[in-house]
N, C-alpha and C positions, 0 to 999 in steps of 0.2 A: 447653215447660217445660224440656227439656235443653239448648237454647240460654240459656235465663235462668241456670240453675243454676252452667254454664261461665263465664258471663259473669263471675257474684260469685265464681264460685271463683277465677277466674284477677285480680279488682279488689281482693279482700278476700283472700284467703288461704283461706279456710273457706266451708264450706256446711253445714249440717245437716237432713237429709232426716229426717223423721218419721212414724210410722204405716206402718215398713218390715217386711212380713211378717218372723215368728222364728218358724215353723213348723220349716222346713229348716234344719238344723244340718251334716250334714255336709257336708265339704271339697265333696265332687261334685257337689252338689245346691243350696247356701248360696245364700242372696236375693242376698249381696255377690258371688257369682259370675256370677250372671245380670246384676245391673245391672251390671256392667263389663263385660261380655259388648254389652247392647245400645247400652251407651257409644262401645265401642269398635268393635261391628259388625263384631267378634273373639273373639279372648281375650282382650287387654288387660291382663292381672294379671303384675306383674312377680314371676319366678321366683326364691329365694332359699334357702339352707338349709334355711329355714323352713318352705317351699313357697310354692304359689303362693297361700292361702290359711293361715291360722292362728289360734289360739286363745289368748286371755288370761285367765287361771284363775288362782286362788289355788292351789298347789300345795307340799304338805308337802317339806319339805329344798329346794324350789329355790334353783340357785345364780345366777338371776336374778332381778332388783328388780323386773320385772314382772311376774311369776309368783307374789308373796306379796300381802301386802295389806298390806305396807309404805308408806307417803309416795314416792312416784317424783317428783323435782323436775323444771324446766322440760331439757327435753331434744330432741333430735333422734334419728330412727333410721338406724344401719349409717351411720357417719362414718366409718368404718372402712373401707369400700367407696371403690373410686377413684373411682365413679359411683354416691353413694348416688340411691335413688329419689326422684325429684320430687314424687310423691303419695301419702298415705294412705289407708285409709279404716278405720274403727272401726263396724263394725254391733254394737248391744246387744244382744244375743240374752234375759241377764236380768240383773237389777238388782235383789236383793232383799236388800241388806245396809244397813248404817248408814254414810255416808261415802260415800269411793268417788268423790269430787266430782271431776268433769274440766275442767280450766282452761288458757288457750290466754296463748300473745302475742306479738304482731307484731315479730318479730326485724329485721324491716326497719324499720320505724318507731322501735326504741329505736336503732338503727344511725343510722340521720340525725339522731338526735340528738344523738347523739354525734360525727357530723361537726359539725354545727351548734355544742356546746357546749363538749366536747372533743378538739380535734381531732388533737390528738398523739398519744392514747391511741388514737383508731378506726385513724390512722394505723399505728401501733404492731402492730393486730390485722389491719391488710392487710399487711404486710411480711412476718410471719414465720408460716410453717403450723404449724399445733398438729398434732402424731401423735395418733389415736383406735387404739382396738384394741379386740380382743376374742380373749379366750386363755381358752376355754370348752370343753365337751364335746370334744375333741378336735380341736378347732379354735383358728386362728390367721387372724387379719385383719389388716392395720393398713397404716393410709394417711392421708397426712398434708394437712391443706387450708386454707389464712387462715380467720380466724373470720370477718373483716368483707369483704365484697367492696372494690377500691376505685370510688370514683365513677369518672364517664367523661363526656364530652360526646357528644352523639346518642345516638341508639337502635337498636337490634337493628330486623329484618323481624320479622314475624309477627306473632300475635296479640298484641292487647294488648304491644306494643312499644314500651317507652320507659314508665317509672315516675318522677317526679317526689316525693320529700316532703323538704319542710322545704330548698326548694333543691337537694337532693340527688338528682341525675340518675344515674340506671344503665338497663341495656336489660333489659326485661324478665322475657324467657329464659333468658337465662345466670347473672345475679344470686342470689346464693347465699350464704346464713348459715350457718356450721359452726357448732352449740355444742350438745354433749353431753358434760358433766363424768362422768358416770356411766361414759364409755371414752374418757375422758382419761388418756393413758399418760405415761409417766417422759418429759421431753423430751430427746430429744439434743442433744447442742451446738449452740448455735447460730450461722449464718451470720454470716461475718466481714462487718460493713458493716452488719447489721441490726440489731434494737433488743438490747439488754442485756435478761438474764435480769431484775433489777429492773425496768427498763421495760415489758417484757411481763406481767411477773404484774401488775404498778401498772393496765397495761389491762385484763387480765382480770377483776380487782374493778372497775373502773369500771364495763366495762360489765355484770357481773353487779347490781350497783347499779340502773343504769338499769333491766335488764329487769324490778327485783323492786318496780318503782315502783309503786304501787298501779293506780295508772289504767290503767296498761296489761294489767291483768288479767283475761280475761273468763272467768267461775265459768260451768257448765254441768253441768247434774246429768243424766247420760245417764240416761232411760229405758227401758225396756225398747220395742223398735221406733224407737228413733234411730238413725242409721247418719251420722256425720260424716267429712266428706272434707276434706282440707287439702293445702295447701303443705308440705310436710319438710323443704324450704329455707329455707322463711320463717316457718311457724308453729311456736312451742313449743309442746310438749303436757307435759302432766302431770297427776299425781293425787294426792290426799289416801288418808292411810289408811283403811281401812276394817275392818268386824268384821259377824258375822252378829248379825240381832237375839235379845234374847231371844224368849220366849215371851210373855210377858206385852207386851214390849215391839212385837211384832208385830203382836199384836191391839191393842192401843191407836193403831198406825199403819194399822191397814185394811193391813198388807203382808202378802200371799196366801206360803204357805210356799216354801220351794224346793222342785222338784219332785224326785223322790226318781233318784238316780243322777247326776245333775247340780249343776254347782255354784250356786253363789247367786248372785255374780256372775261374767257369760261376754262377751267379746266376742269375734265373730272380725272379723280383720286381714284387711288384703289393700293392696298396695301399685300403683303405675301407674308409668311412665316420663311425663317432662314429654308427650313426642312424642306421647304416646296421646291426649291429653286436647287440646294444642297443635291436631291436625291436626280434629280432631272439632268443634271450638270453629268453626277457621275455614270447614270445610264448611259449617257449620249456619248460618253468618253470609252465608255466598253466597248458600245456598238463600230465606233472608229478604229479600234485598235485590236478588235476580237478576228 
């Protein structure tokens, strides 16, 4: 089963595990620290400010968009990071609000298409790095990375080496989408020989376009025992607002209340390096075929 799971996580970008104990909540103990744990046949959970684990709550005065029950649009985490992490993962611990809706999409697929349709503009978004940042709680990040990988002829080693769509040839491993507007910072000037400041925003709405194309959107309404794992290079995530139900409104939904000390809706986080996932895939792939 953990060969199969690697398999789509590393062909598709996503996987979504269902029926994942939410008993254990906290950091030490969490269902999403165990499965990364026998993933990895370690620890596995990449270390961050944040911890190696962490919680998404709705929380009064936050001064992040994650932490409210605001709309959070299609995004990436820690762009900011020189080496942001390869993988996520989202365990539902509860889910008992209205909204809240989780929606994904393949940053590489709307990218070859934009080789494929526009190819100035993707161009455009490989030449110059966009600066991300984060100037929060007493901290400062910021690192700068092309939005669009450019193509390449051949492919990387490794697992799953060598990615193909729409004509568009990249390797891989290495291949990597920057795009989080949410810590998109003031740009500095930019390089003499690279595209003009008109040029680059004209690609940025392009390809913001492309991503917001219907089709390309996949709606997921996290359950309470969902736990989804993804690409962070490759797959957008995002959410819809949400709000607690009424009373009346509960019981007409059959939704069981929040349980008291706890919020209504909870995920914990937890992030991976490619490596982790890379080296685990190919072991399991030996053991099948040796």
């Amino acid at each position: 089963m953990l060969h199969r799971l690697l398999v789509q996580l590393q062909r598709f970008g996503i996987v979504i595990l269902r029926g994942v104990p939410t008993t254990h909540t906290a950091d030490a103990d969490c269902t999403l620290r165990h499965f990364v744990r026998a993933l990895a046949q370690g620890e596995g959970l990449r270390n961050t400010f944040y911890g190696a684990t962490w919680d998404v709550m709705n929380r009064r005065d936050s001064r992040n968009v994650a932490y409210t029950d605001l709309n959070l649009g299609l995004h990436m985490d820690l762009l900011y990071f020189s080496q942001p992490p390869r993988f996520q993962l989202l365990h539902c611990l509860r889910n008992r609000v209205q909204g809240g809706g989780s929606y994904f999409v393949d940053a590489f697929a709307a990218a070859a298409s934009m080789y494929r349709s526009q190819r100035p503009h993707a161009e455009a978004l490989a030449a110059a790095p966009l600066l991300y940042e984060y100037d929060n709680d007493g901290r400062h990040l910021a690192h700068a990375h092309p939005v669009l990988p450019a193509p390449r002829v051949g492919a990387g080693a490794g697992a799953g080496a060598g990615r193909e769509q729409s004509g568009v040839r990249w390797s891989a491993l290495d291949t990597a989408v920057n795009w989080s507007p949410p810590f998109q910072a003031p740009q500095p000037a930019l390089e003499p020989g690279g595209p003009t400041e008109t040029k680059l925003y004209a690609a940025l709405a392009a390809y913001e376009k492309t991503l917001d194309e219907p089709h390309r959107r996949f709606d997921y309404q996290l359950q309470e025992g969902d736990m989804v794992v993804f690409d962070n290079r490759r797959v957008l995530h995002a959410r819809t607002a949400f709000r607690d139900y009424t009373d009346e409104e509960r019981r007409a939904n059959g939704v069981p209340p929040p349980i008291e000390g706890e919020p209504s809706r909870w995920l914990k986080g937890g992030y991976m390096d490619g490596e982790t996932v890379w080296d685990r895939l190919v072991m399991l792939h030996r053991e099948l075929h040796e």
